[in-house]
Biopython code that builds the backbone (N, CA, C, O; Angstrom):
import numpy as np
from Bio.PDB.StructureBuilder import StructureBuilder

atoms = [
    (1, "UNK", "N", (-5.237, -12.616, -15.639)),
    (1, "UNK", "CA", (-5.524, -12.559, -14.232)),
    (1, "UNK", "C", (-6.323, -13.801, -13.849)),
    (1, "UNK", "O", (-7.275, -14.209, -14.515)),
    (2, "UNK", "N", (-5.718, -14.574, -12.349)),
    (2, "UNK", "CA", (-6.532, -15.493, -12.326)),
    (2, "UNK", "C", (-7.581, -15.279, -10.793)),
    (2, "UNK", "O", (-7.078, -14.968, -9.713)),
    (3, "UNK", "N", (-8.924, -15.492, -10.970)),
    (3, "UNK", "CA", (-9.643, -14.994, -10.181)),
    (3, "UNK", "C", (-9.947, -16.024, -9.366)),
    (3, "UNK", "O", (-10.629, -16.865, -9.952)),
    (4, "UNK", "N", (-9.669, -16.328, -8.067)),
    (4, "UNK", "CA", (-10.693, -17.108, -7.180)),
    (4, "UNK", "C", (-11.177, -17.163, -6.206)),
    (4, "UNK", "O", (-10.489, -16.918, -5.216)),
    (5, "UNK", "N", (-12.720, -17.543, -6.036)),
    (5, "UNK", "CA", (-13.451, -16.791, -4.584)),
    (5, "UNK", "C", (-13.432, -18.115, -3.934)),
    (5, "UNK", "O", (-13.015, -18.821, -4.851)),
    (6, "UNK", "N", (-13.609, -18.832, -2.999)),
    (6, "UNK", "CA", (-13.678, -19.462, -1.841)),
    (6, "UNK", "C", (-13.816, -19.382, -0.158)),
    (6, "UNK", "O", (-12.931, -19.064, 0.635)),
    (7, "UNK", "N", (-14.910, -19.688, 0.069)),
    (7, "UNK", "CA", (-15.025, -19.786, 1.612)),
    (7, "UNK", "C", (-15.437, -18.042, 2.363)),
    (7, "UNK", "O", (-15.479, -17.717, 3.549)),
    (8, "UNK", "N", (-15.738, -17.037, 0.857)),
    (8, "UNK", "CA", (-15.593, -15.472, 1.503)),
    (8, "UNK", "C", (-14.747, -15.040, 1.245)),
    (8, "UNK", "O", (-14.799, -13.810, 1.263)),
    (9, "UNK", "N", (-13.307, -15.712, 0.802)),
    (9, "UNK", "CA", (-12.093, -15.232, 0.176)),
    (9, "UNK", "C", (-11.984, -14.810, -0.931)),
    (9, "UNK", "O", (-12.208, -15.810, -1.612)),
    (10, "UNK", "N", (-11.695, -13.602, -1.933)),
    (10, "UNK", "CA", (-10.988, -13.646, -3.290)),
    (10, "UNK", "C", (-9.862, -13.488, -3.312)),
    (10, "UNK", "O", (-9.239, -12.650, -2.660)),
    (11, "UNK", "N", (-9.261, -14.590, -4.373)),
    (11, "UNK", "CA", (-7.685, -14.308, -4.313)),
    (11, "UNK", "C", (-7.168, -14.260, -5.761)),
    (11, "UNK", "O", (-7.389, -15.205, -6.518)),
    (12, "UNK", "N", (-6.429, -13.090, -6.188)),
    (12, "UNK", "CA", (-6.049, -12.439, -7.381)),
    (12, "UNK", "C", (-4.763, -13.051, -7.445)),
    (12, "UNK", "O", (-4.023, -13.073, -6.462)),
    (13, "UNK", "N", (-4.398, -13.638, -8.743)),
    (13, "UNK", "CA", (-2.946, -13.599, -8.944)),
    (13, "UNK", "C", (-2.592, -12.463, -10.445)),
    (13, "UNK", "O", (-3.559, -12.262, -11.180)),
    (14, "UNK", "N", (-1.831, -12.081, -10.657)),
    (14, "UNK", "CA", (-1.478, -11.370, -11.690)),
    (14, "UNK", "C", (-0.041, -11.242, -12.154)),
    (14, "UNK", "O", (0.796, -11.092, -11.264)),
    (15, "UNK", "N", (0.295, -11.270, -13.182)),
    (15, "UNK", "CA", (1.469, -11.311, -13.747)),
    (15, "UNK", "C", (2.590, -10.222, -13.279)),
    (15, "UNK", "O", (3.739, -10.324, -12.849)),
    (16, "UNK", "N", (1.683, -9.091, -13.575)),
    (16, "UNK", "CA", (2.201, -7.901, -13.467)),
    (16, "UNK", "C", (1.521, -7.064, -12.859)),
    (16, "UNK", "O", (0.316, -7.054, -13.113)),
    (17, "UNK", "N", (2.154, -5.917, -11.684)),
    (17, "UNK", "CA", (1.073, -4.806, -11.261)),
    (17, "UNK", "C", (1.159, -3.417, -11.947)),
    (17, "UNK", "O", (2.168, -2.716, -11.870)),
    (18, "UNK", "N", (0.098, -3.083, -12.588)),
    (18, "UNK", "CA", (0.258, -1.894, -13.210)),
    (18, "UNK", "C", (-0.665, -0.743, -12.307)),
    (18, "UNK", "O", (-1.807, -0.560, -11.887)),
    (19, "UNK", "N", (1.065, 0.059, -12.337)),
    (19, "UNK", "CA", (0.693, 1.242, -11.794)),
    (19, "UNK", "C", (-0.812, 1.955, -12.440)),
    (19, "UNK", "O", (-1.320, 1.576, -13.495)),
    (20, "UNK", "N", (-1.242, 2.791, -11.771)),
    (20, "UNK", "CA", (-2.644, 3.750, -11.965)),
    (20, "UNK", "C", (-3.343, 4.283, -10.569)),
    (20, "UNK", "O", (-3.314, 3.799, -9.438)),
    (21, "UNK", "N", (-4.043, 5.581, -11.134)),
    (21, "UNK", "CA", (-4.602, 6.525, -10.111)),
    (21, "UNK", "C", (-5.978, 5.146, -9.479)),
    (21, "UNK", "O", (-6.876, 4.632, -10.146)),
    (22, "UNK", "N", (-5.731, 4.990, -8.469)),
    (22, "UNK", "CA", (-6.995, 4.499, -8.087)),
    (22, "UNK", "C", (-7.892, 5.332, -7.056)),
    (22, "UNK", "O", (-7.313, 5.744, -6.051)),
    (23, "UNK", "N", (-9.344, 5.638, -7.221)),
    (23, "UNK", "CA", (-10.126, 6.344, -6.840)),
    (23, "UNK", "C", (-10.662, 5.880, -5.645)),
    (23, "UNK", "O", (-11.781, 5.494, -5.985)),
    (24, "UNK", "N", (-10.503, 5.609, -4.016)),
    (24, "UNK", "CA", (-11.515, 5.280, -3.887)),
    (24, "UNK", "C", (-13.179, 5.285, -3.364)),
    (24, "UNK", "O", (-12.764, 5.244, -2.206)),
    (25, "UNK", "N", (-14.811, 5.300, -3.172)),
    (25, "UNK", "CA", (-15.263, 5.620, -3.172)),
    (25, "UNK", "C", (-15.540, 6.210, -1.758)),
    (25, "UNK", "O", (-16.381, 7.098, -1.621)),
    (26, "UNK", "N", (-15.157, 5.942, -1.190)),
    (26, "UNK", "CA", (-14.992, 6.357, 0.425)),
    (26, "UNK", "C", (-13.322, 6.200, 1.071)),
    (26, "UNK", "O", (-12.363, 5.881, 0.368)),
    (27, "UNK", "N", (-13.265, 6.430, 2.195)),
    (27, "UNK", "CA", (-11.702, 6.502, 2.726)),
    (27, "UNK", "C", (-12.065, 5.012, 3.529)),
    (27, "UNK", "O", (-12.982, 4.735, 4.303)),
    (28, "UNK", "N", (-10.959, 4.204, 3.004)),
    (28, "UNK", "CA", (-11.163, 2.789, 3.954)),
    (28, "UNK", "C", (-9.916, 2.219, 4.464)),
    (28, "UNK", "O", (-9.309, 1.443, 3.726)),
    (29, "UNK", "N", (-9.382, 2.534, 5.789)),
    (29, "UNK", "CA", (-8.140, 1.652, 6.336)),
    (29, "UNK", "C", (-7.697, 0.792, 5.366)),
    (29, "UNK", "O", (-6.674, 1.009, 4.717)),
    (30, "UNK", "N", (-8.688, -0.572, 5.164)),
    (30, "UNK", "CA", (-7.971, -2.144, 4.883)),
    (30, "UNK", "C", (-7.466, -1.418, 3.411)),
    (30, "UNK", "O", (-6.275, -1.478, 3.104)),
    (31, "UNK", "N", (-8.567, -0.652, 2.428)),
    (31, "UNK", "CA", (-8.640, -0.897, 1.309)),
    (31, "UNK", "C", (-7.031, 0.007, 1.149)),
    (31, "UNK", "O", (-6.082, -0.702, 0.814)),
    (32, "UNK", "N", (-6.804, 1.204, 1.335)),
    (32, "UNK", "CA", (-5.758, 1.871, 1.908)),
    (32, "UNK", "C", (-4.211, 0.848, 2.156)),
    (32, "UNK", "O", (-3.082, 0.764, 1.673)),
    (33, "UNK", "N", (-4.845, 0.353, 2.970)),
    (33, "UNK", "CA", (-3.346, -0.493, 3.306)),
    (33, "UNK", "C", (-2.891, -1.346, 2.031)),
    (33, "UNK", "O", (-1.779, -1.515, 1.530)),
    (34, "UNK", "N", (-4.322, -1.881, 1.648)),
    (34, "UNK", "CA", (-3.971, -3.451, 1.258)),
    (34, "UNK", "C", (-3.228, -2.634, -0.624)),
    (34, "UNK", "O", (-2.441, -3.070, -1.464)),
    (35, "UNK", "N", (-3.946, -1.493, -0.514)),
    (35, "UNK", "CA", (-3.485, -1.060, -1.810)),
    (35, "UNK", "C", (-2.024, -0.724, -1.950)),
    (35, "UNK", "O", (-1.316, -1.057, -2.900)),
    (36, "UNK", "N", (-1.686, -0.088, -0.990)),
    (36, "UNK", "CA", (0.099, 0.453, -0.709)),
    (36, "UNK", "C", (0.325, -0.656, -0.740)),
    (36, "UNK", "O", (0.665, -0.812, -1.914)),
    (37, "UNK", "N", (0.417, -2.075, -0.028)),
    (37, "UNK", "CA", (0.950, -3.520, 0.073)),
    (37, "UNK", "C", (1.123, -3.507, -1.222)),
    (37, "UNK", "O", (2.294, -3.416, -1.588)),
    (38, "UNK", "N", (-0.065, -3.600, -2.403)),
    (38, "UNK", "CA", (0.262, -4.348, -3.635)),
    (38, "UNK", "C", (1.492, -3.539, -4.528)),
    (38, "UNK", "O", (2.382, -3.921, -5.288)),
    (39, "UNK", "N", (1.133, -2.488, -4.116)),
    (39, "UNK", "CA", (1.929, -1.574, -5.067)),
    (39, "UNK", "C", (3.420, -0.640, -5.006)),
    (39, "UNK", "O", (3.910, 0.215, -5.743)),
    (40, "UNK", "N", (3.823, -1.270, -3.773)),
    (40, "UNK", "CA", (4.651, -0.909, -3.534)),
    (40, "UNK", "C", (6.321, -1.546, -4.538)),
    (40, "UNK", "O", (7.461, -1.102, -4.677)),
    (41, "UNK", "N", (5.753, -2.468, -4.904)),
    (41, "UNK", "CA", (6.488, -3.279, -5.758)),
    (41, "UNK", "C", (5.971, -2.849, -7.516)),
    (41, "UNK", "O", (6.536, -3.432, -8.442)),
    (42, "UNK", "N", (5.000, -1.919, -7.771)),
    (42, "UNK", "CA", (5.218, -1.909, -8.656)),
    (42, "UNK", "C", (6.097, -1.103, -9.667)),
    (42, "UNK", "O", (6.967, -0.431, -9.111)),
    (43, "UNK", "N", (6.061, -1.026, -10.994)),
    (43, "UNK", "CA", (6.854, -0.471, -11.859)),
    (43, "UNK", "C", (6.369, 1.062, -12.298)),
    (43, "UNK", "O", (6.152, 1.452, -13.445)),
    (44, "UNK", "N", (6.258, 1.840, -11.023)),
    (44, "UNK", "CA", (5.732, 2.953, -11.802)),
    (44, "UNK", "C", (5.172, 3.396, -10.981)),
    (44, "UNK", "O", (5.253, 2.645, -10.009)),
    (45, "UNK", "N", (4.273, 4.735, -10.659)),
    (45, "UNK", "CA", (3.605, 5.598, -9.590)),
    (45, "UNK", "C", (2.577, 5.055, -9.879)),
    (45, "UNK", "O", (2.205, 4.706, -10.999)),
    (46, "UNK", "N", (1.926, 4.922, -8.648)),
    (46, "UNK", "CA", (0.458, 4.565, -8.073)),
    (46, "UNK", "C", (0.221, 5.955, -7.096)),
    (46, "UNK", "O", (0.981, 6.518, -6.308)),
    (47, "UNK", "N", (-1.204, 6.248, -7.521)),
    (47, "UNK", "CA", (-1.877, 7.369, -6.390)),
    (47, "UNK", "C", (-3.299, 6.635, -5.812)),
    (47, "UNK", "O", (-4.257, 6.126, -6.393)),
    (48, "UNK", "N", (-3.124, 6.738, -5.073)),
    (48, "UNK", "CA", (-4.541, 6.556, -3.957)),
    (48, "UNK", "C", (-5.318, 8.228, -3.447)),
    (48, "UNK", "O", (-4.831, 9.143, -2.783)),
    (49, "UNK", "N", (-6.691, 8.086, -4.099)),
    (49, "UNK", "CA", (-7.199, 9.613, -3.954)),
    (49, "UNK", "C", (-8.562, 8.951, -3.137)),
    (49, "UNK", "O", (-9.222, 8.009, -3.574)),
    (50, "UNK", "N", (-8.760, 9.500, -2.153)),
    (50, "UNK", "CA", (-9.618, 9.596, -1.611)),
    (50, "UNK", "C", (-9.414, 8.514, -0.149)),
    (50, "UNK", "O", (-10.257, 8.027, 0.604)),
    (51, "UNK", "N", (-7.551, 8.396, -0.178)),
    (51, "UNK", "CA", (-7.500, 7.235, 1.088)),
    (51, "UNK", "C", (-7.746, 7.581, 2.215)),
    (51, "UNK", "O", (-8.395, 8.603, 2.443)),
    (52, "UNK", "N", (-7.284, 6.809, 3.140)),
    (52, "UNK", "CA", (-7.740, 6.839, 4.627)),
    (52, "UNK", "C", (-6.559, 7.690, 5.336)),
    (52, "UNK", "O", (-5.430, 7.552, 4.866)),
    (53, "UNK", "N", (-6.722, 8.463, 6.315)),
    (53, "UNK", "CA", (-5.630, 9.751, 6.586)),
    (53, "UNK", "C", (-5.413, 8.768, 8.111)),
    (53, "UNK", "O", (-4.289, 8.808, 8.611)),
    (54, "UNK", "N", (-6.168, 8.172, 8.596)),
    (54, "UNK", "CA", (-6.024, 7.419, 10.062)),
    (54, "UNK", "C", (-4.060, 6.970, 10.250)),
    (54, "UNK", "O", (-3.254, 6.540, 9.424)),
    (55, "UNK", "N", (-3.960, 7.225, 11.281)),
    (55, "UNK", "CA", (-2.122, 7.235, 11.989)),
    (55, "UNK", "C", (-1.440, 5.646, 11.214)),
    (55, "UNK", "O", (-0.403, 5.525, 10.561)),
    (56, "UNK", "N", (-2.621, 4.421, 11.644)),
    (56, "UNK", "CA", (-1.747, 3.254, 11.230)),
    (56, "UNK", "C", (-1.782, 3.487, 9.962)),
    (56, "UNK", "O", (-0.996, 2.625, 9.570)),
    (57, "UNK", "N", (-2.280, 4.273, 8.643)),
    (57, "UNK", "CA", (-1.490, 4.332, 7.201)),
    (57, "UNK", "C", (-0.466, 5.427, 7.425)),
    (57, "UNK", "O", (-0.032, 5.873, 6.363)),
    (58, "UNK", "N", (-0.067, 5.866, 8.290)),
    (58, "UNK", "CA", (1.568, 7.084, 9.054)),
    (58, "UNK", "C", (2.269, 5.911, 8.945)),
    (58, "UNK", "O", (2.906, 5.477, 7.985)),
    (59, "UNK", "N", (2.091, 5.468, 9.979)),
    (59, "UNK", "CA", (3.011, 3.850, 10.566)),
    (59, "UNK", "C", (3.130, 3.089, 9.219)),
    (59, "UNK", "O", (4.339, 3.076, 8.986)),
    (60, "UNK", "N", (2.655, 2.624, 8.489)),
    (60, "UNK", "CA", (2.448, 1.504, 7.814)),
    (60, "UNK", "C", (3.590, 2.090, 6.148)),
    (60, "UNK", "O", (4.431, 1.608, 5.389)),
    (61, "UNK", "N", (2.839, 3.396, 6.377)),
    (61, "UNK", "CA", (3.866, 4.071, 5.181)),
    (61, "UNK", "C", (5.720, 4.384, 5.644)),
    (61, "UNK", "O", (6.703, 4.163, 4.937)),
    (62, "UNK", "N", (5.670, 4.965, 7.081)),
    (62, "UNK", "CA", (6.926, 5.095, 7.786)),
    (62, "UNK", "C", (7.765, 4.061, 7.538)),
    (62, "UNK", "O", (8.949, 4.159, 7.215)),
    (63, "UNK", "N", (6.939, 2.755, 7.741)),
    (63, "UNK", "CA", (7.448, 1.504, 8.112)),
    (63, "UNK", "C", (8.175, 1.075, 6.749)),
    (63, "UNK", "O", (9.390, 0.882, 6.784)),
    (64, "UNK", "N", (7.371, 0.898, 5.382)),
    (64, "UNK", "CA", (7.630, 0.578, 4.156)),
    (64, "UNK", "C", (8.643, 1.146, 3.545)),
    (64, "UNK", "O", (9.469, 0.510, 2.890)),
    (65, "UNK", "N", (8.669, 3.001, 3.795)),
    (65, "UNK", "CA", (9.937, 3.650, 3.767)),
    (65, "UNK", "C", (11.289, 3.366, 4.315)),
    (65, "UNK", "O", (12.349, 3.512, 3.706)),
    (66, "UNK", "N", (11.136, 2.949, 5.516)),
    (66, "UNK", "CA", (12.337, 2.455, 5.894)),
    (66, "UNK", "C", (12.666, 1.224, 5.225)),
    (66, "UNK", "O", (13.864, 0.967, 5.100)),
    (67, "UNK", "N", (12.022, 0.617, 4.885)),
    (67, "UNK", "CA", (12.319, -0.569, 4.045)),
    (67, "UNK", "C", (12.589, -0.590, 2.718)),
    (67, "UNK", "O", (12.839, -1.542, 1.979)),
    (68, "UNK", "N", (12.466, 1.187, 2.386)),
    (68, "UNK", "CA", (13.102, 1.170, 0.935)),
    (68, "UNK", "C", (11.964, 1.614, 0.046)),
    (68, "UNK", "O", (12.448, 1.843, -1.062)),
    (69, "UNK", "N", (10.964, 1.785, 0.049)),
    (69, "UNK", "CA", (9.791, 2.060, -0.700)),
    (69, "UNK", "C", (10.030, 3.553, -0.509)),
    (69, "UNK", "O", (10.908, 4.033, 0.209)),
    (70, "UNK", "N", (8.841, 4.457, -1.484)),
    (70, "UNK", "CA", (9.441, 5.726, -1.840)),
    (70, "UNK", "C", (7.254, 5.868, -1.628)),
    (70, "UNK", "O", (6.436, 5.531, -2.484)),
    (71, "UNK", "N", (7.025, 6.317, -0.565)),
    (71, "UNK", "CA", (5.695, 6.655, -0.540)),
    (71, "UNK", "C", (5.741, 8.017, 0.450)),
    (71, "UNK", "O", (6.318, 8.232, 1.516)),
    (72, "UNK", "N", (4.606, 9.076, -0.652)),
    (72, "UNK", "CA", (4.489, 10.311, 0.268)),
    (72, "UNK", "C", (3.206, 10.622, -0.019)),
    (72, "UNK", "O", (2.666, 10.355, -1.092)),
    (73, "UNK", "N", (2.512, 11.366, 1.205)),
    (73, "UNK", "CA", (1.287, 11.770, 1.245)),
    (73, "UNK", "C", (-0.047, 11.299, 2.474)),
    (73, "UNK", "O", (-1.226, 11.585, 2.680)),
    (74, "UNK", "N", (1.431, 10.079, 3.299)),
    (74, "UNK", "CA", (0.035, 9.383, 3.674)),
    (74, "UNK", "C", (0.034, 10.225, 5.488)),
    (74, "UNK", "O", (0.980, 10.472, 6.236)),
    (75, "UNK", "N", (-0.618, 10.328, 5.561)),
    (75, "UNK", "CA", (-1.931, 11.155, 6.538)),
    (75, "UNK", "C", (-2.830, 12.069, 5.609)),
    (75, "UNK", "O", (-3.684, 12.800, 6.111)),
    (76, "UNK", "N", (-2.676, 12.027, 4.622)),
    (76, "UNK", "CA", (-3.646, 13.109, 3.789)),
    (76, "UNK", "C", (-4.562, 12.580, 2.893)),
    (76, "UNK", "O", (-4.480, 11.353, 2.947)),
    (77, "UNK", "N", (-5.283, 12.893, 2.202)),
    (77, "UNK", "CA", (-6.368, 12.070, 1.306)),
    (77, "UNK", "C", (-5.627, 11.696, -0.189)),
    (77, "UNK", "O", (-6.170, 10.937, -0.991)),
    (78, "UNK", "N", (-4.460, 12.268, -0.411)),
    (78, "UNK", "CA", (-3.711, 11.469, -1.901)),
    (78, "UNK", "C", (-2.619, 10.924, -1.301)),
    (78, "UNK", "O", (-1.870, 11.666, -0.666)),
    (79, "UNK", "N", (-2.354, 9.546, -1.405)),
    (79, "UNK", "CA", (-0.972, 9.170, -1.281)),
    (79, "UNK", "C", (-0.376, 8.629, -2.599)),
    (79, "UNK", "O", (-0.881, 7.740, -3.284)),
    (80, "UNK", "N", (0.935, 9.388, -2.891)),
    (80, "UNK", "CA", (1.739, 8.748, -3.857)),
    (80, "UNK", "C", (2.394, 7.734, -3.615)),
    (80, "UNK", "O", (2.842, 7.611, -2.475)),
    (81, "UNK", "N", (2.672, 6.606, -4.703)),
    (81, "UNK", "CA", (3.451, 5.250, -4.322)),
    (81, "UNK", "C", (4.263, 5.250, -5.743)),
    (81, "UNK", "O", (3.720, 5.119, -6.840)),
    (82, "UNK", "N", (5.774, 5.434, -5.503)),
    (82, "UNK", "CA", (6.564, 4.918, -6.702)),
    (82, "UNK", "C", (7.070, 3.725, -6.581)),
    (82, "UNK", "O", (7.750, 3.555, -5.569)),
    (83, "UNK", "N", (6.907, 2.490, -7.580)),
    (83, "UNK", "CA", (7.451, 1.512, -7.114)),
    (83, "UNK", "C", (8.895, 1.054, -7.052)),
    (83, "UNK", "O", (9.663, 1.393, -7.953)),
    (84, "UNK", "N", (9.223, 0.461, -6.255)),
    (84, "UNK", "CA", (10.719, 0.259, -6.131)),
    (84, "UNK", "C", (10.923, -1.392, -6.910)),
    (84, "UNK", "O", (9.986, -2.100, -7.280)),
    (85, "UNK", "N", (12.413, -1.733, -7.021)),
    (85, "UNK", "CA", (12.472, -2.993, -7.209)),
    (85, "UNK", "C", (12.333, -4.136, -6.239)),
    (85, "UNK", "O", (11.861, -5.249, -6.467)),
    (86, "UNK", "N", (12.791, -3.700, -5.204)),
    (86, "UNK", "CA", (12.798, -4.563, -3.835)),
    (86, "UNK", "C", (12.805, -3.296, -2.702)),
    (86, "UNK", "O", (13.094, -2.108, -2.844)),
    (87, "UNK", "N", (12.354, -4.085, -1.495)),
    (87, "UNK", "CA", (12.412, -3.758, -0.090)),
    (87, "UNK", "C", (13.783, -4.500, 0.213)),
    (87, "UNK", "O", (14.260, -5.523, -0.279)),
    (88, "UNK", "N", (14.370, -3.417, 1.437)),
    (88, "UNK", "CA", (15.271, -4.405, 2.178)),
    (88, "UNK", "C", (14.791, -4.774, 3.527)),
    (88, "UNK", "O", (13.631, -4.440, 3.765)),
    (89, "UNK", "N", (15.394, -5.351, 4.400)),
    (89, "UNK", "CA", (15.365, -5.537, 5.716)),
    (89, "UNK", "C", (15.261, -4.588, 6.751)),
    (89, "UNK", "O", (16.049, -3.666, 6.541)),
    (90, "UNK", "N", (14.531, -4.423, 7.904)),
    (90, "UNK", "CA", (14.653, -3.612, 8.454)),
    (90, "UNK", "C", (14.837, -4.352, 10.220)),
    (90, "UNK", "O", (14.382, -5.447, 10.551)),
    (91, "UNK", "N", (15.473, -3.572, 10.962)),
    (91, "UNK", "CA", (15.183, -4.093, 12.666)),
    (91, "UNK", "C", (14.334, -2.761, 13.115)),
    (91, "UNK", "O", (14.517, -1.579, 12.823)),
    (92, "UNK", "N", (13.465, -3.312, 13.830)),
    (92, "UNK", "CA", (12.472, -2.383, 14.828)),
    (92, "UNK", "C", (12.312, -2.699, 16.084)),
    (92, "UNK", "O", (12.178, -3.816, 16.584)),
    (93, "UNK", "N", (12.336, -1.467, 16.667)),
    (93, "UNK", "CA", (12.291, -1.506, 18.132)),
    (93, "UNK", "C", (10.927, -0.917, 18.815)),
    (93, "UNK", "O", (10.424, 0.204, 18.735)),
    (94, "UNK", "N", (10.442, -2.311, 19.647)),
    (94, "UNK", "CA", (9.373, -1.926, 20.470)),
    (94, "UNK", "C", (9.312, -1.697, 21.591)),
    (94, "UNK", "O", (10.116, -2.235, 22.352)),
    (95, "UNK", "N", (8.521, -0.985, 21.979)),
    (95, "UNK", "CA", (8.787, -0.628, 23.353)),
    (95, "UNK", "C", (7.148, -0.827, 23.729)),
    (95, "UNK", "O", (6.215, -0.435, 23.028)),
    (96, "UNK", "N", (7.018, -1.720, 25.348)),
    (96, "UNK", "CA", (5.897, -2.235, 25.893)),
    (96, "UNK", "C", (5.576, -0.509, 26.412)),
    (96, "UNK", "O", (6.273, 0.439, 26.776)),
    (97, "UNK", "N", (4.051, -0.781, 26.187)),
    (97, "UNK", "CA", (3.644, 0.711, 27.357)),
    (97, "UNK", "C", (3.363, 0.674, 28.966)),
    (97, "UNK", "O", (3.117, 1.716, 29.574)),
]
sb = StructureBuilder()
sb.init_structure("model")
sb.init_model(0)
sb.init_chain("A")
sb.init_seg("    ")
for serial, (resi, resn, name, xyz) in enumerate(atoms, 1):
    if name == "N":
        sb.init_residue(resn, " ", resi, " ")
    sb.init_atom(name, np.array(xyz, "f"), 0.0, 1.0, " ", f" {name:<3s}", serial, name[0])
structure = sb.get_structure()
């Protein structure tokens, strides 16, 4: 793993993502999101226990599903993540309020 902090930034590179239960110590949006992001690609189930139940991880999981990812649980405090090999493409439609 290569580690580097700069400017307030850390930035992880890693070979490989290995699936595992990650705990975390409070329920946190970013930490929530940014965790489904990494792992959605990986080789194997990832659980998030103690995530954030807030609507944009609904959306964010909805969204990834349609794109082919296999995630269930999220509005609730465990979300499961199996990883897929790839995402495909998706079109979305917005509508102004």
């Amino acid at each position: 793993m290569k580690l580097k902090k700069k400017l307030g930034f850390i930035t992880c590179n890693v070979d490989k993502i290995m699936p595992c239960d990650i705990h975390l110590d409070f329920p946190s949006v970013g930490a929530t999101e940014n965790i489904m992001l990494l792992t959605v690609l990986a080789n194997g189930e990832t659980r998030i226990i103690n995530s954030a139940m807030e609507p944009e991880i609904v959306d964010l999981a909805n969204f990834l599903n349609k794109m082919g990812a296999k995630i269930t649980g999220a509005g609730s405090n465990v979300i499961k993540i199996t990883g897929v090999k790839h995402l495909k493409d998706v079109r979305l439609q917005c509508y102004a309020r």
